[in-house]
Backbone as a chain_set.jsonl record, in Angstrom:
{"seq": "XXXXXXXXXXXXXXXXXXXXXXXXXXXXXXXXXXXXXXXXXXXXXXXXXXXXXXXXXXXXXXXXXXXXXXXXXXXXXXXXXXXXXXXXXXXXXXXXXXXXXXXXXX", "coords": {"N": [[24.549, 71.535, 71.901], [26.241, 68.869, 72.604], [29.345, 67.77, 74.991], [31.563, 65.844, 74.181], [33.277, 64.188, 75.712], [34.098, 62.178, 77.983], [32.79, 62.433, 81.711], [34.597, 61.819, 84.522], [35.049, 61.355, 88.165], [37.523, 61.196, 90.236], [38.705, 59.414, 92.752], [40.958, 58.436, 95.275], [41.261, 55.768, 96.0], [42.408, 53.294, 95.371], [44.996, 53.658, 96.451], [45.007, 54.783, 99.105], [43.836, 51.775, 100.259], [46.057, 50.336, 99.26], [47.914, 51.468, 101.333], [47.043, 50.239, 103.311], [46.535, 47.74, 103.072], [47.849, 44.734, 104.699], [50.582, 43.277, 106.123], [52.075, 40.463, 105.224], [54.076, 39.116, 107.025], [54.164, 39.348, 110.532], [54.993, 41.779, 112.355], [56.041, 42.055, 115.571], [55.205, 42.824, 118.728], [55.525, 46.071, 119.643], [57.523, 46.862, 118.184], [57.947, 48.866, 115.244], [57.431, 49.046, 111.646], [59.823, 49.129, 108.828], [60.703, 51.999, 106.802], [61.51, 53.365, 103.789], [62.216, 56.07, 102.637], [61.679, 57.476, 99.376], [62.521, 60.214, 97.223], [61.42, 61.571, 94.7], [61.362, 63.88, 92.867], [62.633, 67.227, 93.732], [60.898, 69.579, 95.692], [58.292, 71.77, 94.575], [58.89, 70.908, 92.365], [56.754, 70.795, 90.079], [55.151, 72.396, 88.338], [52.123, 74.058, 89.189], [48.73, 74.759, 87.106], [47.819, 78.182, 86.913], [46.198, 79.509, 85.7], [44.237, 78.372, 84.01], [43.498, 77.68, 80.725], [40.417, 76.945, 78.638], [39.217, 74.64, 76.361], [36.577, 75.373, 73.76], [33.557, 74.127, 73.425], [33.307, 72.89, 70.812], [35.785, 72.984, 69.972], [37.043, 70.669, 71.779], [35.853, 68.574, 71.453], [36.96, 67.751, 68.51], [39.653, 67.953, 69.802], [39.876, 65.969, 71.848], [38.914, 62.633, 72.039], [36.635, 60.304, 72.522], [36.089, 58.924, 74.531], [38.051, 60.142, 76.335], [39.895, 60.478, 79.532], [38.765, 62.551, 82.0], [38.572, 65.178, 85.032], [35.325, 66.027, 86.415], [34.127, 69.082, 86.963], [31.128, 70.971, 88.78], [30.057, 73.714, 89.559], [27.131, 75.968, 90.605], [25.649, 75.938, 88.049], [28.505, 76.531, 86.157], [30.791, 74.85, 84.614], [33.417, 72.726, 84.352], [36.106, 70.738, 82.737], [39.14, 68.593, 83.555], [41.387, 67.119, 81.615], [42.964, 64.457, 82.431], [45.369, 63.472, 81.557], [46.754, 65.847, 81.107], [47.013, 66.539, 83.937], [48.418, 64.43, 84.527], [51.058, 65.525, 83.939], [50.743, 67.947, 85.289], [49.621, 68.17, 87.543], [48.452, 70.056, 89.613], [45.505, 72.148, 89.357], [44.895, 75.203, 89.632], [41.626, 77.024, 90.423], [38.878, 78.839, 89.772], [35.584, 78.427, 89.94], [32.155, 78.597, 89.207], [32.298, 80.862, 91.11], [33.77, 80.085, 92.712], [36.836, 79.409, 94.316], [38.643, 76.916, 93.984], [41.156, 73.504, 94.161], [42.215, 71.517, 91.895], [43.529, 68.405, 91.91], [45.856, 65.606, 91.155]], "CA": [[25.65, 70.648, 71.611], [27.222, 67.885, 74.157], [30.682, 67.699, 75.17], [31.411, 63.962, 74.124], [34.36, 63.559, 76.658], [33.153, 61.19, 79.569], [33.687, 62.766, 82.895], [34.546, 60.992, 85.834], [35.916, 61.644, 89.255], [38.174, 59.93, 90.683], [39.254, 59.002, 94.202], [42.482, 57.143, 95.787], [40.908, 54.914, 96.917], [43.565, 52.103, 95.415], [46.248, 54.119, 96.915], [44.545, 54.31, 100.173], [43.809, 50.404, 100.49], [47.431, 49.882, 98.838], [48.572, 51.408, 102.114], [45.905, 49.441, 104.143], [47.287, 46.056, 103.466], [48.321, 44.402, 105.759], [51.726, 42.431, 105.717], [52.192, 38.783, 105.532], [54.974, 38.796, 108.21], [53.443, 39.878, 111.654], [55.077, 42.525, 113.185], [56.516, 41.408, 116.931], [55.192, 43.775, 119.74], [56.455, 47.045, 120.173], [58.141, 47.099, 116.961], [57.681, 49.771, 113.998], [58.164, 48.652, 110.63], [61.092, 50.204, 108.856], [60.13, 52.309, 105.394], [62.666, 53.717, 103.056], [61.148, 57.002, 101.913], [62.352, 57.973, 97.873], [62.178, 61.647, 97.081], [62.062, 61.591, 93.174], [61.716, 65.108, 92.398], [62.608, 68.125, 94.691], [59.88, 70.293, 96.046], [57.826, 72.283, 93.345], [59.076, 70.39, 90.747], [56.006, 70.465, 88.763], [53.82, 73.567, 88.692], [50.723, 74.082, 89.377], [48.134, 75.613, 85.924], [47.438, 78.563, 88.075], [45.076, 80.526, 85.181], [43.665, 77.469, 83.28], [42.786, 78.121, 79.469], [39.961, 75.656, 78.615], [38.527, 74.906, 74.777], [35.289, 75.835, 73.605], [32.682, 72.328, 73.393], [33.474, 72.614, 69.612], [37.426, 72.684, 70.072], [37.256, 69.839, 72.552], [35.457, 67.738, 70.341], [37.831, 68.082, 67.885], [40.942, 67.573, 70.217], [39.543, 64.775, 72.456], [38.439, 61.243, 71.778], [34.779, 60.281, 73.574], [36.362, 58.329, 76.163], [38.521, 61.005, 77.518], [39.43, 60.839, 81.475], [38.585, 64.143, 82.897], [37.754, 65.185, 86.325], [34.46, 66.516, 86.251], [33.656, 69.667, 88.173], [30.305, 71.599, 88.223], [28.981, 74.688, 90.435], [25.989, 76.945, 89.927], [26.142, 76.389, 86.479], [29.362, 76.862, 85.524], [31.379, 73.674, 84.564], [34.686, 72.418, 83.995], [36.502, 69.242, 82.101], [40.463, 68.805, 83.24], [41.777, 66.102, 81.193], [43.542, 63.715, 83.448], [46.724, 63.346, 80.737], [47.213, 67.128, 81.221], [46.877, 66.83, 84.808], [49.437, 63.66, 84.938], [52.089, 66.249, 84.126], [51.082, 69.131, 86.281], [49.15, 67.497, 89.057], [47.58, 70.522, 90.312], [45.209, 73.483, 89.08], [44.048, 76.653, 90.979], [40.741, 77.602, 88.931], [37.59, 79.255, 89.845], [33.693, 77.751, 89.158], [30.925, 78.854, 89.462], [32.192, 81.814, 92.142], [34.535, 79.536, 93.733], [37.968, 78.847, 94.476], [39.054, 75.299, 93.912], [42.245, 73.112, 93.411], [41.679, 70.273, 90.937], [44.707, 67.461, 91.783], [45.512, 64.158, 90.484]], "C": [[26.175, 70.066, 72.91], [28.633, 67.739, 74.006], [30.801, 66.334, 75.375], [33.162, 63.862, 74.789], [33.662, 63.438, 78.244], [33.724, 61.898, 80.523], [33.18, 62.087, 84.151], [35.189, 61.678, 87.265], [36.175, 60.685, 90.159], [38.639, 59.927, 92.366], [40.35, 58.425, 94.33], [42.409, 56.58, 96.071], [41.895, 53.518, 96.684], [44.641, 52.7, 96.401], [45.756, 53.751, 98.358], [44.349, 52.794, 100.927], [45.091, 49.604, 100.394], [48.203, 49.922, 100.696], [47.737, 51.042, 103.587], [46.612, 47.947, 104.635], [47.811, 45.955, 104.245], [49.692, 43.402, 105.263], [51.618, 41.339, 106.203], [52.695, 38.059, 106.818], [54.57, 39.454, 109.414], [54.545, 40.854, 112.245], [55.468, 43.005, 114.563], [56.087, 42.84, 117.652], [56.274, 44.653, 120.249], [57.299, 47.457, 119.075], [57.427, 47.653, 116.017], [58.196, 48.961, 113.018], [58.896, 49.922, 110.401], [60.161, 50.397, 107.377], [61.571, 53.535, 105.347], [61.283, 54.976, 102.154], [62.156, 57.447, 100.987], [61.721, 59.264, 97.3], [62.498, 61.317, 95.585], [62.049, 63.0, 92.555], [61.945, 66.021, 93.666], [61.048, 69.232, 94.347], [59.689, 71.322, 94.98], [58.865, 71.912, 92.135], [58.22, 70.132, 89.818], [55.093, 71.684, 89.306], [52.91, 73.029, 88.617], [50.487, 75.171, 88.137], [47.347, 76.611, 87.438], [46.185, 79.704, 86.81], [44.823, 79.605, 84.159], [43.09, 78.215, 81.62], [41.744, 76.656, 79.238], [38.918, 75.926, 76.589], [37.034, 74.944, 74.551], [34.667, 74.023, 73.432], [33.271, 72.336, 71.575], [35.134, 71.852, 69.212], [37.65, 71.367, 70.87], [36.952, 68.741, 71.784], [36.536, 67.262, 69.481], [39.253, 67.458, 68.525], [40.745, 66.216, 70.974], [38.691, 63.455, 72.181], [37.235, 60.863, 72.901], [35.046, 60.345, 74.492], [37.249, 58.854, 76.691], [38.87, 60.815, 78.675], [39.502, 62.037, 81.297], [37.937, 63.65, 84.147], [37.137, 65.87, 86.01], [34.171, 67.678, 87.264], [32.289, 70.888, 88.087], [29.348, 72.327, 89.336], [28.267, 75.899, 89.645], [25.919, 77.061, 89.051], [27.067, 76.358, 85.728], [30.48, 75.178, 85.753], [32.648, 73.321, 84.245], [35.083, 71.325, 83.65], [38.071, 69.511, 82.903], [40.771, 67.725, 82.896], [43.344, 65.479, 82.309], [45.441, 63.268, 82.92], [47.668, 64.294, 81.192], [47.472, 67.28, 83.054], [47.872, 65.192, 85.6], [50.878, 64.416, 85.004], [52.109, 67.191, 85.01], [50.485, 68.858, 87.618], [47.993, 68.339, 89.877], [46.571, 71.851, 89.251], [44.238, 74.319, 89.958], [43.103, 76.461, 89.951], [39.74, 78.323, 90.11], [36.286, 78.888, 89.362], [33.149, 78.175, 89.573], [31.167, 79.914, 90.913], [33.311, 81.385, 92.986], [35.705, 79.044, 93.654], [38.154, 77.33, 94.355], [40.806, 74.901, 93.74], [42.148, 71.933, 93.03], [43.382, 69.73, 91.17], [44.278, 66.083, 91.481], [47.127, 63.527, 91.068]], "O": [[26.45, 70.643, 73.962], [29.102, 67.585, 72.879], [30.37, 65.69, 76.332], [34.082, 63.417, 74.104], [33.098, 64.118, 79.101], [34.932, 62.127, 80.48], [32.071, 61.865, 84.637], [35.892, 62.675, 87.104], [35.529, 59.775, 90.68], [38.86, 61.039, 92.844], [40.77, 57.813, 93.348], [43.369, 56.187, 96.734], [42.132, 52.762, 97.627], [45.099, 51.887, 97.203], [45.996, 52.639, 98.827], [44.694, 52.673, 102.102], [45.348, 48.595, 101.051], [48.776, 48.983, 101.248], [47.902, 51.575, 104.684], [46.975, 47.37, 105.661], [48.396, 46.904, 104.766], [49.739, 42.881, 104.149], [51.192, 41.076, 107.327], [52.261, 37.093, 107.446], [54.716, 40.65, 109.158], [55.195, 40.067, 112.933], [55.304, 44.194, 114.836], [56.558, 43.892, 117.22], [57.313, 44.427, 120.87], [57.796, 48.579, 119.174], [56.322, 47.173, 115.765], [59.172, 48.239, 113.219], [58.909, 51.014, 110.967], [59.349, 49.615, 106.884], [62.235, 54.164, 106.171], [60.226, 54.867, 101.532], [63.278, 57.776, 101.371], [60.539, 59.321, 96.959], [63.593, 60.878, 95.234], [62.854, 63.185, 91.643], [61.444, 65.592, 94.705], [60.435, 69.51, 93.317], [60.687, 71.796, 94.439], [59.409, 72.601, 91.272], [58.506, 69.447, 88.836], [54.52, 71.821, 90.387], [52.652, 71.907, 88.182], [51.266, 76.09, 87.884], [46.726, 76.217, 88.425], [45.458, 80.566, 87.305], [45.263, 80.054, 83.1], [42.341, 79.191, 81.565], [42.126, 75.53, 79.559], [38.348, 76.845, 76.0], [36.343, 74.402, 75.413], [35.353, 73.004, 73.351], [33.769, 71.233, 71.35], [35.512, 70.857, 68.593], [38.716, 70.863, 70.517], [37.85, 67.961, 71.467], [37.048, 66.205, 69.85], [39.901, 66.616, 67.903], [41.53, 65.32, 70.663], [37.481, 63.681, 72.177], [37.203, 61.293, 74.053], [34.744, 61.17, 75.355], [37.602, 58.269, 77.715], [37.849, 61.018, 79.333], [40.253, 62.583, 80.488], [37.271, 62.659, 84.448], [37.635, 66.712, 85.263], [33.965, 67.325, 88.426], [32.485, 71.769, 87.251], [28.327, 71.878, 89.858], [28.567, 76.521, 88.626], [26.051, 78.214, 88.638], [26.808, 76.171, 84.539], [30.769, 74.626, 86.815], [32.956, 74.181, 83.42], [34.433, 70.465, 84.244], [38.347, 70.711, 82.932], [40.538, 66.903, 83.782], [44.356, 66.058, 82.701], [46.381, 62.915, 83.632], [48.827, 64.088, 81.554], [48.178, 68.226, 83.403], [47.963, 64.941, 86.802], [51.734, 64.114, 85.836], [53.155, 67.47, 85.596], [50.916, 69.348, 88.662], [47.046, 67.878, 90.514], [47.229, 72.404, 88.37], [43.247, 74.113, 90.659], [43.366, 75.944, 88.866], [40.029, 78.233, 91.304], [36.03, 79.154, 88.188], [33.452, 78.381, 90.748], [30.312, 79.823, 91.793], [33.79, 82.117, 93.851], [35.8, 78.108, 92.86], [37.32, 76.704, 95.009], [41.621, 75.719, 93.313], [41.963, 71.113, 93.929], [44.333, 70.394, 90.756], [43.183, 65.521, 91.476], [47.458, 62.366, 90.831]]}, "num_chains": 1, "name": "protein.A"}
């Protein structure tokens, strides 16, 4: 049986390029721009899934629609889906694959 939720992995790469751009208005020698930094939550305001439960290929089926996001992760065998919905609220998870420590963020 196949696990019909697509998995992808994703990069920052918008974010990264976002803070690439370059600005319209040049910059005058010797001068820093100014940035207004906005704290919207205080520090650990969103746990981390630190002992992941994950559904059997039958249950997933079942709960998830084809096209799914998940990040895809897959050592020696042993594989993992984290749906990217679930991982808009908590951002981070500890897990273990295939022998190995990991932390799956989004």
């Amino acid at each position: 049986m196949s696990l019909r939720v697509g998995v992808f992995a994703f990069m920052a790469v918008a974010a990264i390029l976002a803070g690439c751009a370059s600005s319209s208005e040049p910059v005058a020698t010797g001068q820093e721009p100014e940035y207004d930094i906005v704290t919207l939550l205080p520090k650990d305001a969103i746990p981390s899934i630190d002992r992941p439960r994950f559904y059997s290929v039958q249950e997933a089926d079942a709960e998830y629609e084809p096209d799914e996001v998940v990040i895809g992760v897959e050592f020696s065998g042993d594989a993992r889906a984290y749906p990217v919905g679930l991982l808009s609220s908590h951002e981070i998870v500890n897990d273990t694959v295939g022998g190995r420590p990991i932390a799956v963020t989004w």
